[in-house]
Structure formats: C-alpha cells, structure tokens
Residue frames as qw, qx, qy, qz and C-alpha x, y, z in Angstrom:
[[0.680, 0.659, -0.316, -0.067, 255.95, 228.86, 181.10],
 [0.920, -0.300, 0.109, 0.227, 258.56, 226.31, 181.47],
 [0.110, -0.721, 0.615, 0.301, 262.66, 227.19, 181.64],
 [0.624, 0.446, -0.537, -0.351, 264.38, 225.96, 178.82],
 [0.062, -0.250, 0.937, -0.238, 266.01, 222.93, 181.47],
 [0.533, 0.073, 0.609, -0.583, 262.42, 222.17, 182.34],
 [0.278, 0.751, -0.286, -0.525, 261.67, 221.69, 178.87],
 [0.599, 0.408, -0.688, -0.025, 264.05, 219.44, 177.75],
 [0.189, -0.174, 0.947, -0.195, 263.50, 217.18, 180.85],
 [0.754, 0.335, 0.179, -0.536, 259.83, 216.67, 179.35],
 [0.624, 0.612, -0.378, -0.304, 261.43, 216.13, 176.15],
 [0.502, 0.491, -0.712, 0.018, 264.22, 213.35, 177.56],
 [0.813, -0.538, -0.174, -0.138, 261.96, 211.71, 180.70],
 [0.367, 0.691, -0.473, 0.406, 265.05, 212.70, 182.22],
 [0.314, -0.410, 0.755, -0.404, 264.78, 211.10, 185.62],
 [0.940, 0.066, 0.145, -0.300, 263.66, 207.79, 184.05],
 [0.654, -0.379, 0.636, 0.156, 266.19, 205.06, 184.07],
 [0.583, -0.042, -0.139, 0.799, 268.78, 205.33, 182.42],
 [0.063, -0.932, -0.291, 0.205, 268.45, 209.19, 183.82],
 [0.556, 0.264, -0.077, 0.784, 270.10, 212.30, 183.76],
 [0.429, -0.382, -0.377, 0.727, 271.33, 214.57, 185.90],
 [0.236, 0.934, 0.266, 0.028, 270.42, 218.20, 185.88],
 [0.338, -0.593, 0.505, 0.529, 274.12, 218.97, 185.69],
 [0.399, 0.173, 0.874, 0.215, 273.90, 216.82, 182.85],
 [0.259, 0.809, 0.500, 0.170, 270.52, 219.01, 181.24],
 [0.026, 0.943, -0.211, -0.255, 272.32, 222.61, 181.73],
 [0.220, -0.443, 0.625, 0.604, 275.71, 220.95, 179.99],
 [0.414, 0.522, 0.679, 0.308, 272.96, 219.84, 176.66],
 [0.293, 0.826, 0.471, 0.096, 271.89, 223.23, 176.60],
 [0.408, -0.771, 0.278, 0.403, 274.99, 224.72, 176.81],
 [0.482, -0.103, 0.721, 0.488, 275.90, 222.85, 173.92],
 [0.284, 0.680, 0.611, 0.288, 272.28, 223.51, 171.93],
 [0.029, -0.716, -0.154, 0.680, 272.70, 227.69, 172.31],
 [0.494, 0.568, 0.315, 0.578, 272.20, 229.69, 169.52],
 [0.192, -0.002, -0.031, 0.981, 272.62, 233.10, 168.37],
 [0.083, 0.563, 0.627, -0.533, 269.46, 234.90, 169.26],
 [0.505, 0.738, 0.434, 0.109, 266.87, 236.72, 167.35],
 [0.046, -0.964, -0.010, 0.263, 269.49, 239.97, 167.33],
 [0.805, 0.495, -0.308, 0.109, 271.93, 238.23, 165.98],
 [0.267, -0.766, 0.544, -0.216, 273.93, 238.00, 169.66],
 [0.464, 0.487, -0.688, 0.272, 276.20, 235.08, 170.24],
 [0.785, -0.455, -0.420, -0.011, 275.66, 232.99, 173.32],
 [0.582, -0.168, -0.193, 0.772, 279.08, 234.94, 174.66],
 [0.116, 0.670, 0.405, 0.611, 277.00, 237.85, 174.34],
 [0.036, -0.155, -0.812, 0.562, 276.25, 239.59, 177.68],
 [0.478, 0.100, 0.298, -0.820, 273.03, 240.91, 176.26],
 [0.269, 0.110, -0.858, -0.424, 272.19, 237.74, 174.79],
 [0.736, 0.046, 0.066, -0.672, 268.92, 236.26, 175.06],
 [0.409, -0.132, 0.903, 0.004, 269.24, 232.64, 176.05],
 [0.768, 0.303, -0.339, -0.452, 268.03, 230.55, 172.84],
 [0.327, -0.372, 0.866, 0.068, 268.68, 227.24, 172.68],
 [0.695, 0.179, -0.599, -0.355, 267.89, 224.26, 169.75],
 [0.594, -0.215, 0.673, -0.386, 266.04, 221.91, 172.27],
 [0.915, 0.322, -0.170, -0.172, 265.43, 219.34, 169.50],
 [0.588, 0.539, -0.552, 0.241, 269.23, 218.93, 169.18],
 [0.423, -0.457, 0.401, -0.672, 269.32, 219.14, 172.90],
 [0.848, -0.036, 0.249, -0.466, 267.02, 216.22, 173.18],
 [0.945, 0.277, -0.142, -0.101, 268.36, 214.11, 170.78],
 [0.299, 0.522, -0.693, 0.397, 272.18, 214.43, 172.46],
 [0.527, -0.332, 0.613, -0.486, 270.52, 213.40, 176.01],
 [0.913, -0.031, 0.096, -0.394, 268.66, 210.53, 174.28],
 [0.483, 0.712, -0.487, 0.153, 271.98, 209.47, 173.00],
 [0.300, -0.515, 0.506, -0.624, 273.19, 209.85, 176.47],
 [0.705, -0.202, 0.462, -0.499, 270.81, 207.52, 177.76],
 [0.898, 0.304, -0.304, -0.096, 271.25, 205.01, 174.72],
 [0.531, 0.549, -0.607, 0.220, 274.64, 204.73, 175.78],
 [0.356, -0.329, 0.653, -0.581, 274.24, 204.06, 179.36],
 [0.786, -0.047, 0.407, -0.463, 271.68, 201.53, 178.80],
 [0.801, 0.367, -0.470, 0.060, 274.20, 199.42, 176.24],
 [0.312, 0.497, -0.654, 0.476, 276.55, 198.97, 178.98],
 [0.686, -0.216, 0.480, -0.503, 273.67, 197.40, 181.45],
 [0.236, 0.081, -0.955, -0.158, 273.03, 193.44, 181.53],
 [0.743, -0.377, -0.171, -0.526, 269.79, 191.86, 182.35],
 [0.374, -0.474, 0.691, -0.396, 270.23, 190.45, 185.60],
 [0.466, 0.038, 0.822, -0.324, 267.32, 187.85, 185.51],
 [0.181, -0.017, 0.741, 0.646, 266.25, 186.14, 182.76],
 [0.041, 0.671, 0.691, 0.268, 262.53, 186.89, 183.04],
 [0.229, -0.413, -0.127, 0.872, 263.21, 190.69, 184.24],
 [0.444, 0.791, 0.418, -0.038, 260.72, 193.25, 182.48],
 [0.013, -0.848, 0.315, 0.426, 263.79, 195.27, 182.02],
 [0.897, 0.277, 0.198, 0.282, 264.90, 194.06, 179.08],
 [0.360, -0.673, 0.158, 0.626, 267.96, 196.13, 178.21],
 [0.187, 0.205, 0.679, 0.680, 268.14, 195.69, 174.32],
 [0.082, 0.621, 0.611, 0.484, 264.91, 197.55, 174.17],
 [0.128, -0.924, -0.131, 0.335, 265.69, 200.32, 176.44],
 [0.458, -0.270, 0.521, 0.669, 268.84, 200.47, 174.06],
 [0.230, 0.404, 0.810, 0.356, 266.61, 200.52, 170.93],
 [0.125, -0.801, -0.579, 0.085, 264.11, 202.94, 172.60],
 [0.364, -0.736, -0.154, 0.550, 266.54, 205.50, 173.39],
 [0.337, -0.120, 0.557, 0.749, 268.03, 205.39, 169.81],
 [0.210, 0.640, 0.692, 0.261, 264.69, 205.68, 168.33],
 [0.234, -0.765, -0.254, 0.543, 264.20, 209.00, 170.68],
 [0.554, -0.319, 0.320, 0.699, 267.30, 209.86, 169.76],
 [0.141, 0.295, 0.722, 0.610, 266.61, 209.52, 165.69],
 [0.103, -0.825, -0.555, 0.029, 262.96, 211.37, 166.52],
 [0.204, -0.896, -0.094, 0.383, 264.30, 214.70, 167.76],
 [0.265, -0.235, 0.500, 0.790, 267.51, 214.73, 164.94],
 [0.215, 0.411, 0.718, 0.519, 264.60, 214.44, 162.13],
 [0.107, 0.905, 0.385, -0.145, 262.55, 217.54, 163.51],
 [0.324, 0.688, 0.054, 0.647, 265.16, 219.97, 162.76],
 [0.344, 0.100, -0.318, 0.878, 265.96, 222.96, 164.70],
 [0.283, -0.746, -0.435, -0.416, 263.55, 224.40, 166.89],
 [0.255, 0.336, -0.292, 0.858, 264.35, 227.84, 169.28],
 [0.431, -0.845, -0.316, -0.019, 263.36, 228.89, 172.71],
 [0.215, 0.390, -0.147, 0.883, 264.25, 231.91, 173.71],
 [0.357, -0.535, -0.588, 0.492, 263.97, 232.99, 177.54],
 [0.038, 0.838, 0.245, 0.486, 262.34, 236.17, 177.88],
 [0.425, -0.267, -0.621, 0.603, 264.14, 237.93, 180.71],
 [0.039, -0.842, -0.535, 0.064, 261.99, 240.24, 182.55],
 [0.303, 0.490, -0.195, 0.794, 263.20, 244.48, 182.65],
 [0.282, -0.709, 0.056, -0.644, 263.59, 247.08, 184.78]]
C-alpha cells in the first residue's frame, strides 16, 4: 500500500518538470490533514494521519502551474513549449478541485 506522500506524487508526476520536492509533498499534506474517522484533530497525538489528497493534488498542480509561467522558451522550435505546460498544470489543477474531498487514512500498525 502506498504512504500518503507516495500517493500524491502519482497524483502530481511530482519529479516531472516543473517538479517538486518531497519537502515540498510533506508541506501539501500538512496542509490537506483532516480530522480522522474519531473525530481527532491532526494536533491529536492519537490521531490517525488522514489527509484530502485531492486538495493536496490540486495545491501541488498549482505549484507547478506557477513555476512553469515564470519559464521562457529558449528556442523557437523547442518541444517545450511553456504556455502548454502552463495550461496543463492548470487543467490538473482544475481536475483534482472538481473531485471533491477524498480521505486516506494511514493505518498505523499496534502493539
């Protein structure tokens, strides 16, 4: 089973140009926590890592939109085109706000 970090680099081809860091994926899901099925608080200490990887996703893709406005195409026949990694990232972006909220919750092991 994949950690929630793993997860949400699927979800934001996170080492694909523009990337992100995995600093960078633990400060999204830091941000995406919820309160867990008990009703604990991410400041919980028995909380049960949840986390709204949709929202998650759609802040990295964000991320990456913005980085890739602030590039220039070097050469004029370059397959990078930068307007349409710009475009692409928003689309992402716009994809993961429209699912809604969707929870993973890390199971930690006992005993």
């Amino acid at each position: 089973m994949d950690t929630p970090q793993e997860k949400l680099k699927k979800l934001t081809a996170w080492d694909t140009e523009p990337a992100l860091t995995e600093d960078e994926l633990d400060e999204l899901l830091l941000a995406a926590a919820l309160e867990d099925k008990a009703g604990l608080h991410p400041q919980h200490e028995d909380w049960t890592p949840t986390y709204d990887l949709n929202a998650a996703a759609a802040a990295g893709w964000l991320i990456k939109a913005g980085r890739a406005s602030s590039t220039t195409e070097t050469e004029p026949d370059s397959f990078y085109v930068t307007s349409k990694v710009f475009d692409n990232c928003c689309r992402m972006a716009k994809i993961y706000r429209s699912k809604g909220r969707i929870s993973l919750s890390v199971v930690r092991p006992t005993g």
